[in-house]
Backbone as a printed PyTorch tensor [residue, N CA C, xyz], in Angstrom:
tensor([[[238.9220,  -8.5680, 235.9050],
         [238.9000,  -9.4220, 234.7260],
         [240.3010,  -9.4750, 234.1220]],

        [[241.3650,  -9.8200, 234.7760],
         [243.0140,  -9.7320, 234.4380],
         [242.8410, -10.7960, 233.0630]],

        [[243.4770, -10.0360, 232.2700],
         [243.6710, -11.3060, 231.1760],
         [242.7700, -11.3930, 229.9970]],

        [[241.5210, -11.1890, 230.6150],
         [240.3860, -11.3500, 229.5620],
         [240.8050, -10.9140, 228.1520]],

        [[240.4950, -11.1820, 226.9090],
         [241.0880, -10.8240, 225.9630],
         [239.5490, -10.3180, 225.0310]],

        [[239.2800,  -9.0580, 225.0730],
         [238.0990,  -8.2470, 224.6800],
         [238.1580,  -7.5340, 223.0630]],

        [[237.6450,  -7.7770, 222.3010],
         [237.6080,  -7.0690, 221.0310],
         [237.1580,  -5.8680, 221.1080]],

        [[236.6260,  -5.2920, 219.8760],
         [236.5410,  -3.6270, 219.5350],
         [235.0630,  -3.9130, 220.2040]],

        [[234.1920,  -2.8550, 220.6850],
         [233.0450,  -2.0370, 221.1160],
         [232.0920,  -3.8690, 221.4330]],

        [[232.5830,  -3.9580, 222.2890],
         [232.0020,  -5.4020, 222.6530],
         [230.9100,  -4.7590, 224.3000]],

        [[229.7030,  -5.4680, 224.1300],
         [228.7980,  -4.8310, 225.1790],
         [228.6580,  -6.0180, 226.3030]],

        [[228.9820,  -5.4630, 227.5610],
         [229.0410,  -6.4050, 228.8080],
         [227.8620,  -6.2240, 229.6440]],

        [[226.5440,  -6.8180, 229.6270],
         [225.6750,  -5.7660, 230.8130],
         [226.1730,  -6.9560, 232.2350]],

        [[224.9140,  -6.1010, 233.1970],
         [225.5070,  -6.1100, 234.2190],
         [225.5900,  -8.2280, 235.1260]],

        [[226.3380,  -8.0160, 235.9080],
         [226.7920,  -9.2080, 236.6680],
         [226.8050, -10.4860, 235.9040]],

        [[227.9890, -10.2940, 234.9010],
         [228.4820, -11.4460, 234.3580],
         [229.6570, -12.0560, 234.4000]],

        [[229.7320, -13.4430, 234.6910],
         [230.5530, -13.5770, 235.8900],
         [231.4350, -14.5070, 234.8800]],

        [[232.8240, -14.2620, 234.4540],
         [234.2030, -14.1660, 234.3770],
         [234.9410, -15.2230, 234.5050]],

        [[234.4230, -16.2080, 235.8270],
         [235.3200, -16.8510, 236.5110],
         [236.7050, -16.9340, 236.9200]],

        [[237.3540, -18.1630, 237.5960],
         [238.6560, -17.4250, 238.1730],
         [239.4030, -17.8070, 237.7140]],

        [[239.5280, -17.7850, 236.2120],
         [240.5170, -17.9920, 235.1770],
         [240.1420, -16.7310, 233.6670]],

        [[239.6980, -15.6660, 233.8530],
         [239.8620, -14.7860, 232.9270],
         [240.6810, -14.6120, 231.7480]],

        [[241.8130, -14.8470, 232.3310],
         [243.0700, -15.1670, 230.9120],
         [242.7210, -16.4330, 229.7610]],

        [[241.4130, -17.0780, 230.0930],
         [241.1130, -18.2700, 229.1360],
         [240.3800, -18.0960, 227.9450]],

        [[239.7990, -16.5290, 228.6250],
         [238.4910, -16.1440, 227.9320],
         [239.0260, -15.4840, 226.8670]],

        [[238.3520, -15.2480, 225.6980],
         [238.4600, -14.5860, 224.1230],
         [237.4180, -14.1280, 223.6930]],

        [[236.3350, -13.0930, 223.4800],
         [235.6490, -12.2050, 222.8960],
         [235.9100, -11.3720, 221.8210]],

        [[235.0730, -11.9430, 220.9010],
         [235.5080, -11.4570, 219.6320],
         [234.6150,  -9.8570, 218.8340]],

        [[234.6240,  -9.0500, 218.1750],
         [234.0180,  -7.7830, 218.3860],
         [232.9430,  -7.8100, 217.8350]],

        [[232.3410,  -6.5170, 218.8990],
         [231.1790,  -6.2980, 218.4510],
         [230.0090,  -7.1470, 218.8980]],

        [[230.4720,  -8.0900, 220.0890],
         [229.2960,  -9.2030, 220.7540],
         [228.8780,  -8.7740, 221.9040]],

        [[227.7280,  -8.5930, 222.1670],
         [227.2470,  -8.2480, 223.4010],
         [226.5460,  -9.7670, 224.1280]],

        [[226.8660,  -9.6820, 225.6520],
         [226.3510, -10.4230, 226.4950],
         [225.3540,  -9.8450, 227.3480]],

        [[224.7240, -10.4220, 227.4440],
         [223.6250, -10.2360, 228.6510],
         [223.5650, -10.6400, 230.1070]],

        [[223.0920,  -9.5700, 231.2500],
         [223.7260, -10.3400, 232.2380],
         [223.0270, -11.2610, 233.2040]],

        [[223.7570, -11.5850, 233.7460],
         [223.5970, -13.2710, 234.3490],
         [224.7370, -14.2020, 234.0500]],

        [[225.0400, -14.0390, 232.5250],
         [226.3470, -15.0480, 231.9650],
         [227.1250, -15.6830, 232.7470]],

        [[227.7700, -16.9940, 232.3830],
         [228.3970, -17.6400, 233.4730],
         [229.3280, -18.1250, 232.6840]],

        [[231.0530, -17.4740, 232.8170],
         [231.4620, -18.6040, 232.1060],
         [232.3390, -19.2700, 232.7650]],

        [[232.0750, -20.6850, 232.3940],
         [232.7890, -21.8340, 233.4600],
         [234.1470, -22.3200, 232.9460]],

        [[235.5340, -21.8650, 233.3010],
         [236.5780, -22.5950, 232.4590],
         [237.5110, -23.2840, 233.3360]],

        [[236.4660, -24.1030, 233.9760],
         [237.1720, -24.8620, 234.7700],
         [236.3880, -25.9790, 235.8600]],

        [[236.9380, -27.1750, 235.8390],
         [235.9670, -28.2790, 235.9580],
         [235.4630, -28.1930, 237.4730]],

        [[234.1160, -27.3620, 238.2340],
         [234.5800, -27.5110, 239.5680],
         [234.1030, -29.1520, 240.2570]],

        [[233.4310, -29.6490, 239.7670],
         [233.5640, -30.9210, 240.1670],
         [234.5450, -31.6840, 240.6090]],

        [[235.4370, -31.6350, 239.8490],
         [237.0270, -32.3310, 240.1850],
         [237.5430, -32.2390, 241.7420]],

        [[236.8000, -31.3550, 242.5580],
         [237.1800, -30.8660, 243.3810],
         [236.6570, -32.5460, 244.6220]],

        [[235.5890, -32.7910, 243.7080],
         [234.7400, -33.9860, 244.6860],
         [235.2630, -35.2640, 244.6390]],

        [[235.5990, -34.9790, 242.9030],
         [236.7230, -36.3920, 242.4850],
         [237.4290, -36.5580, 243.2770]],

        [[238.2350, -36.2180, 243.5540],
         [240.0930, -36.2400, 243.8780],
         [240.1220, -36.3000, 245.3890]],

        [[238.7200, -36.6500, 245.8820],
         [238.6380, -37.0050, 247.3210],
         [238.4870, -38.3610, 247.1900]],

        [[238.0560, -39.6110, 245.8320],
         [238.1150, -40.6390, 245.3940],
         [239.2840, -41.1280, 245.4790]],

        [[239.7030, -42.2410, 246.3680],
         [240.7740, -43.0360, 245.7730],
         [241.2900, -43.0790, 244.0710]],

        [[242.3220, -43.2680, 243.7180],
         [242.5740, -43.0610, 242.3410],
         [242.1970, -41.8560, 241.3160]],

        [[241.5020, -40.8360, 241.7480],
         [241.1310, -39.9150, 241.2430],
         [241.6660, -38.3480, 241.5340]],

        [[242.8150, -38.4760, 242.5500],
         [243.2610, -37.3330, 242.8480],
         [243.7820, -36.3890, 242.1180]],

        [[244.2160, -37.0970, 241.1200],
         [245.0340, -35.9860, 240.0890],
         [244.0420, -34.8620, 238.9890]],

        [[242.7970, -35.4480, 238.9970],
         [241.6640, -35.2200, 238.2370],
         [242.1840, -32.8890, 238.2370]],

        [[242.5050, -32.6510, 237.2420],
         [242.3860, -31.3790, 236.9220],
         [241.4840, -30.9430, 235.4520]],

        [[240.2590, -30.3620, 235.3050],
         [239.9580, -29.6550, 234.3280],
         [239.6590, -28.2420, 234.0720]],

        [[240.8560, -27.7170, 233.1910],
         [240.6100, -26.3300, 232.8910],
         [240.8780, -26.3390, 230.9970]],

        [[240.4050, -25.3290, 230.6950],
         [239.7670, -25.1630, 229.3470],
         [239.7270, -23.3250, 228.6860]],

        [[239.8740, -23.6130, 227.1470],
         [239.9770, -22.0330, 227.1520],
         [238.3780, -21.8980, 226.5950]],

        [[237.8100, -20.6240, 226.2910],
         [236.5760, -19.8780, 226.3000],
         [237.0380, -19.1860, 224.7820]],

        [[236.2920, -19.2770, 223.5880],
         [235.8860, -18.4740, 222.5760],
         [234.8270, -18.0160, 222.2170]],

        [[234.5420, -16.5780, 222.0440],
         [232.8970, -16.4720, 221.3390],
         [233.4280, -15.3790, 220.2500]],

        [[233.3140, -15.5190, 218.9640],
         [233.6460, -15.0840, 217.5760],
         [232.7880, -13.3860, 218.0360]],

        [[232.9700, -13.3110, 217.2830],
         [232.6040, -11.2910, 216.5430],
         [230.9090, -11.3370, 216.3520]],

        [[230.7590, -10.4780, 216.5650],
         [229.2660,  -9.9000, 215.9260],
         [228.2810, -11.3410, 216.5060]],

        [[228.1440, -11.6410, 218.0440],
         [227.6220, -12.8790, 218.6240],
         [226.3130, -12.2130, 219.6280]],

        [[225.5900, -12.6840, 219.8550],
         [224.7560, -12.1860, 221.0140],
         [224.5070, -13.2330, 222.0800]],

        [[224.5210, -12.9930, 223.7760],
         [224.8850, -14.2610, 224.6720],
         [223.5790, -13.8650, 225.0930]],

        [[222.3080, -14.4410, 224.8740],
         [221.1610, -14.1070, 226.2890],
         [221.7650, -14.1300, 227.0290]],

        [[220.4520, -13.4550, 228.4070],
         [220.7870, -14.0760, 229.6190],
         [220.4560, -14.5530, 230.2340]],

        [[221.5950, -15.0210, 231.5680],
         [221.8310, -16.0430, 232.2760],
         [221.8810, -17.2100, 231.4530]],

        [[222.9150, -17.1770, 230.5250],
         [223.5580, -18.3100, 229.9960],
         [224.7440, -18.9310, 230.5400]],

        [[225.5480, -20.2890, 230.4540],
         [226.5070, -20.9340, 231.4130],
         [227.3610, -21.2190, 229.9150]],

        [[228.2850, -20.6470, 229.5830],
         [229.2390, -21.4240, 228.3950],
         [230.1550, -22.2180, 229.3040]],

        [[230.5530, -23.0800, 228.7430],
         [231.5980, -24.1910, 229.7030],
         [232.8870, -24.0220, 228.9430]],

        [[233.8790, -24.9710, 229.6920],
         [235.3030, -24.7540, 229.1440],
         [235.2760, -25.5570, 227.9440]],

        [[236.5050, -25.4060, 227.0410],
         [236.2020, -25.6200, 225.5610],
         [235.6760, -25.6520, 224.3000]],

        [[235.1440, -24.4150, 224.7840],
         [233.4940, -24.2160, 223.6690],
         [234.5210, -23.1120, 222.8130]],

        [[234.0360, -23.5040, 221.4430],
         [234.2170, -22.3260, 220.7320],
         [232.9810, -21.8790, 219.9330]],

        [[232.2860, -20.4070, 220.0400],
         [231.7680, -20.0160, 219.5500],
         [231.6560, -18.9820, 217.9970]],

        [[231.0670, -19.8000, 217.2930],
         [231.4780, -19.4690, 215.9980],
         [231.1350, -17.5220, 215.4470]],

        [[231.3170, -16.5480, 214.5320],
         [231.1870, -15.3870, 214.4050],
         [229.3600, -15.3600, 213.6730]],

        [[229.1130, -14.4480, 214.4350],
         [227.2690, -14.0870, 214.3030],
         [226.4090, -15.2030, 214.3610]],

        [[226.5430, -15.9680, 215.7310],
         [226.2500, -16.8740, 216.1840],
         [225.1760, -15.8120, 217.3100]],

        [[223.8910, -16.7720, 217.9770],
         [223.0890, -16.0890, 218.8050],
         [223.0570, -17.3700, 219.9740]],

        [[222.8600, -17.0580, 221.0530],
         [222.8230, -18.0580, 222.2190],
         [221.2930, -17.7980, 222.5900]],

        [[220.5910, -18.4960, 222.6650],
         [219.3690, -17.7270, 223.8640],
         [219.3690, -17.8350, 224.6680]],

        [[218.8760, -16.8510, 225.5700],
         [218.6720, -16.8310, 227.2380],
         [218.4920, -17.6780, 227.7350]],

        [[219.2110, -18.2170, 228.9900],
         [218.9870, -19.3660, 229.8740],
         [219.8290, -20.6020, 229.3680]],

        [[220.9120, -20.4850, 228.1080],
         [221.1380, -21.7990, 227.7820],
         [222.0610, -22.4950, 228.5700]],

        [[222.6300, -23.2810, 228.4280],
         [223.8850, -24.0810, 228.5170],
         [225.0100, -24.8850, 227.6480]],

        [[225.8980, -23.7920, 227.3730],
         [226.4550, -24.1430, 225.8630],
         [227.7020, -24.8610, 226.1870]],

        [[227.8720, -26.7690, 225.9980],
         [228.6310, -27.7000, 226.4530],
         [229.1990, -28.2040, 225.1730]],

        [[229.4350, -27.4360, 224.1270],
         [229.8290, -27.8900, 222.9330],
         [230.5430, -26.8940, 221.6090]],

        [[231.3410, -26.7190, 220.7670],
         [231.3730, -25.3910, 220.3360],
         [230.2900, -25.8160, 219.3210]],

        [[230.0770, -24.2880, 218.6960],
         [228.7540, -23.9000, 217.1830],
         [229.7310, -23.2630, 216.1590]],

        [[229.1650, -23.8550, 215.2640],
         [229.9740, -22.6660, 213.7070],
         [228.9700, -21.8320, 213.8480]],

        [[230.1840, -20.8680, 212.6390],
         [229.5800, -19.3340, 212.3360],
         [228.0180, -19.8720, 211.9570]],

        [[227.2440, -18.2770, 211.7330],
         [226.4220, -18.0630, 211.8800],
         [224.7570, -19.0620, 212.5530]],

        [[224.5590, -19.4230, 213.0740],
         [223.8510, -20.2760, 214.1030],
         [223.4730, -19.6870, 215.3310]],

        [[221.5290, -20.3760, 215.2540],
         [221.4720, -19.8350, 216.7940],
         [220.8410, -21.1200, 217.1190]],

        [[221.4380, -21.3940, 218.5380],
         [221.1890, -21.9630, 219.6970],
         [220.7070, -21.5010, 220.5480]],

        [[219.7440, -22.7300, 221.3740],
         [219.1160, -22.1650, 222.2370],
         [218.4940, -23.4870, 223.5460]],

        [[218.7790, -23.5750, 224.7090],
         [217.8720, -24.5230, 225.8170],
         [219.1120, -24.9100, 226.6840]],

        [[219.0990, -26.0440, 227.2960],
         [219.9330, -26.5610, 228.3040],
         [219.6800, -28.0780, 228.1480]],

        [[220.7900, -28.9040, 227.3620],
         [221.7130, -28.2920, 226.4630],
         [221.0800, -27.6430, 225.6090]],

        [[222.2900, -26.3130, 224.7710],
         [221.9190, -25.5040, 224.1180],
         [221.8700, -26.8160, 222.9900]],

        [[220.6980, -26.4770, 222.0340],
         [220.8580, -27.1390, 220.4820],
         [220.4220, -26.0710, 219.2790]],

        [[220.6250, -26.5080, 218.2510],
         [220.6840, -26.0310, 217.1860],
         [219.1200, -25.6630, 216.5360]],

        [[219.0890, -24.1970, 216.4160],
         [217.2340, -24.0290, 216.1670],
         [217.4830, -23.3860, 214.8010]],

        [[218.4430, -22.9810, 214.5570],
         [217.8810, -22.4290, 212.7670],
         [219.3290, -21.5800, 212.8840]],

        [[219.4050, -21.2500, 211.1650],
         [220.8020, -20.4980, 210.9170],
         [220.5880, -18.8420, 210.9560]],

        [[221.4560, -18.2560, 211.3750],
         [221.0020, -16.7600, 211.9620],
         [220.4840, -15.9500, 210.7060]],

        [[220.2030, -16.0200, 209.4420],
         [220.0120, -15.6990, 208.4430],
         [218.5960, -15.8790, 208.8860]],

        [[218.0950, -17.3780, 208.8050],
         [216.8410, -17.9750, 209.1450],
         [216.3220, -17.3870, 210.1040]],

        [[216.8600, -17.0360, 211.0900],
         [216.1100, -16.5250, 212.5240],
         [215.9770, -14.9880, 212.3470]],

        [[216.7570, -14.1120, 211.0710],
         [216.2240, -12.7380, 210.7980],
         [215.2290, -12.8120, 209.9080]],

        [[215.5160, -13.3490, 209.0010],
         [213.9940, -13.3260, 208.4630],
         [212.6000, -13.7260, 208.9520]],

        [[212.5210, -14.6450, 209.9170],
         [211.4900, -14.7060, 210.4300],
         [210.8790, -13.6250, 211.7110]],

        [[211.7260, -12.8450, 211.9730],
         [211.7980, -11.3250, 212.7610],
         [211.0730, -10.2030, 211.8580]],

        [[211.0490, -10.1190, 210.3820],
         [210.7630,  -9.4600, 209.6340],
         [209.7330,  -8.9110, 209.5470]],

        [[208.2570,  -9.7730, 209.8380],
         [207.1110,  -9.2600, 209.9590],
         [206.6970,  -9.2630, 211.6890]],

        [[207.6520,  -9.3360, 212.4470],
         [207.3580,  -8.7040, 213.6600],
         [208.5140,  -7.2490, 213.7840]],

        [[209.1420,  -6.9430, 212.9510],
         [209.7960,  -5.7630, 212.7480],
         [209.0880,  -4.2330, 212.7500]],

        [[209.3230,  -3.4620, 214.2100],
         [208.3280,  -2.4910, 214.5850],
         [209.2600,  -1.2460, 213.8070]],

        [[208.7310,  -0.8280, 212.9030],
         [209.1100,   0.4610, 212.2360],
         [209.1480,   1.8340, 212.8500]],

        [[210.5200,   2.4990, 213.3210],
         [210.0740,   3.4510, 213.9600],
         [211.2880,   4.7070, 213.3760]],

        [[211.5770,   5.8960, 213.5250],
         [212.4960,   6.9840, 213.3640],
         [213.6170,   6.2410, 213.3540]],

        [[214.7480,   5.8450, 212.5410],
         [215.7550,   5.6850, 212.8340],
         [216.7970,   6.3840, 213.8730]],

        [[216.8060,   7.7630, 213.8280],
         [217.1650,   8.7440, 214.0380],
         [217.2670,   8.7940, 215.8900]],

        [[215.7170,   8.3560, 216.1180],
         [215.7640,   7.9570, 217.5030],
         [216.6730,   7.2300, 218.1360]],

        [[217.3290,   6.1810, 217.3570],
         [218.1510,   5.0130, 217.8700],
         [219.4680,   5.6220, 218.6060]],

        [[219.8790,   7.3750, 218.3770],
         [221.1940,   7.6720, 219.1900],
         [220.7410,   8.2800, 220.2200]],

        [[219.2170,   8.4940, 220.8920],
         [218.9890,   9.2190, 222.1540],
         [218.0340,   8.2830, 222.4580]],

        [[218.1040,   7.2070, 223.2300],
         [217.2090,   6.2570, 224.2310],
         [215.8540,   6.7780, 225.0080]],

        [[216.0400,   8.3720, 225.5460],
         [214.8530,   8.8620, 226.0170],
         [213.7700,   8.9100, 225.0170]],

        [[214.1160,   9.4470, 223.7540],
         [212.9280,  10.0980, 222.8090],
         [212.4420,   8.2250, 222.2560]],

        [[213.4100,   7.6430, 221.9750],
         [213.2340,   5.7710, 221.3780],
         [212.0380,   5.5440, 222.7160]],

        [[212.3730,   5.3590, 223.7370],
         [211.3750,   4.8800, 224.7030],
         [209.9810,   5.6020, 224.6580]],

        [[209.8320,   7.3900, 224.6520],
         [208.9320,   7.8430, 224.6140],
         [207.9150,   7.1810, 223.5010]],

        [[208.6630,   7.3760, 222.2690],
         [207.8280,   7.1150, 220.8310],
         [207.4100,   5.4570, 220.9130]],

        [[208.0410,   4.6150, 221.6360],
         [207.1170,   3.4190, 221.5720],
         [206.3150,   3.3320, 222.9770]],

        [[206.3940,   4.0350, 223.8920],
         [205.3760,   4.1800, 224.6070],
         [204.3010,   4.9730, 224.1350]],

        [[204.4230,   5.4880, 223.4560],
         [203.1280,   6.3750, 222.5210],
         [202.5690,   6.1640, 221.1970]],

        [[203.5860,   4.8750, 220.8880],
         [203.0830,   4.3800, 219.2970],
         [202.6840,   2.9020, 219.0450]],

        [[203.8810,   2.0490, 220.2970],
         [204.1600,   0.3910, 219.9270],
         [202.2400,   0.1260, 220.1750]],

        [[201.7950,  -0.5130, 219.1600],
         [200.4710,  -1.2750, 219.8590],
         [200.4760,  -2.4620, 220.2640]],

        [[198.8870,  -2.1230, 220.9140],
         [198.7410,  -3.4350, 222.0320],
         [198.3940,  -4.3920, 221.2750]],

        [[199.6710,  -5.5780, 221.1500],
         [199.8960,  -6.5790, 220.2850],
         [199.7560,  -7.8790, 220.8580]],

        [[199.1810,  -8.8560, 220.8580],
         [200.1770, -10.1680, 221.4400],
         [199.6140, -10.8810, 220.7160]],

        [[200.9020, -12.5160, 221.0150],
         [201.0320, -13.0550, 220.4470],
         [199.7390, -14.6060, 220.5530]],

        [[199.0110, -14.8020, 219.4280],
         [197.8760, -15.4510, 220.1940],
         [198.6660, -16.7960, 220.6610]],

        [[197.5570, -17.0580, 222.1280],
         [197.9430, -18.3780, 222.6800],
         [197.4200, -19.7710, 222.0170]],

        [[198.6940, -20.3330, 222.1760],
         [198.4300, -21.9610, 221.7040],
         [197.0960, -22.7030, 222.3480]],

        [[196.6110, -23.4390, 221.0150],
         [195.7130, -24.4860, 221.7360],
         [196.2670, -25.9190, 222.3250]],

        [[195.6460, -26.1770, 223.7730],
         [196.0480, -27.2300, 224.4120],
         [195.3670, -28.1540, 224.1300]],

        [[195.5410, -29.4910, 224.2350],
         [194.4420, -30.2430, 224.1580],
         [194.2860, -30.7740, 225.6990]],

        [[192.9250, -31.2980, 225.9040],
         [192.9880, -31.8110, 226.8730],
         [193.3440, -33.0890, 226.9110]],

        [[194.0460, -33.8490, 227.7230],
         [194.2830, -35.3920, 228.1820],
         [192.8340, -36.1040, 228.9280]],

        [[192.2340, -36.4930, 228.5930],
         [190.9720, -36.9900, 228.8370],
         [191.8240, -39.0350, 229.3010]],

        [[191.6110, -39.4760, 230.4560],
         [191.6670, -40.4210, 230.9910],
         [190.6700, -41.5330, 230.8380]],

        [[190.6960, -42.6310, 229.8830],
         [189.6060, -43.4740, 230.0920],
         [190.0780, -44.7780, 231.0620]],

        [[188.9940, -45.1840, 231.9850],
         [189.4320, -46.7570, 232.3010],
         [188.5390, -47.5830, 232.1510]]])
């Protein structure tokens, strides 16, 4: 990752892929990605262009921002020129072809705009599982205690309607 430009205690999980322009990229602190991530800073299409008459010169490359305190689901694709605004949330699977201001979460392919990250904690609030704080610096005893406490919860399923066909 030559170049990459990484802030303070920023979390990378596994196989997230960089591309082959690293020096474009900017991570701002304290954002964790999830892996799968894809970031694209550079047009590979062009490659198909420039076999076009008149189109040979076709080059696109682009720099990569994602602000401080951000979360990337995964297997998300950010593209070149995006800037991502600070405590901004991506959801898993998106495709982010545009930059976002601060605080905002996005989410789909294209990514769009689902609520302001303020908005999207409070509605977390009454699904907020109360447990030892204390647990949160040893992962073994955190896993034990919600395997022995989290209940069997879900979320009820939507009603469908049926499409009934007349002719």
């Amino acid at each position: 990752m030559q170049g990459l430009k990484l802030g303070e205690d920023v979390k990378i999980f596994e196989r997230v892929y960089f591309g082959s322009e690293p020096f474009l990229i900017e991570i701002g602190d304290k954002t964790q990605i999830a892996g799968g991530t894809r970031f694209v800073n550079h047009g590979g299409t062009t490659k198909t262009l420039r076999r076009l008459q008149g189109f040979e010169d076709i080059r696109i490359f682009g720099r990569i921002k994602i602000g401080k305190n951000c979360t990337i689901g995964s297997n998300c694709v950010i593209q070149q020129d995006v800037e991502m605004g600070d405590n901004c949330i991506l959801g898993a699977g998106s495709v982010l072809t545009h930059s976002i201001p601060d605080n905002v979460v996005f989410s789909g392919n294209p990514a769009r705009f689902i609520c302001s990250t303020e908005q999207y904690a409070e509605s977390l609030l009454d699904q907020n599982t109360l447990y030892p704080r204390d647990l949160e610096n040893d992962r073994e005893k955190l896993n034990g205690w919600l395997k022995e406490n989290l209940p069997y919860e879900y979320k009820k399923s939507k009603v469908y309607k049926k499409t009934i066909k007349t002719e």
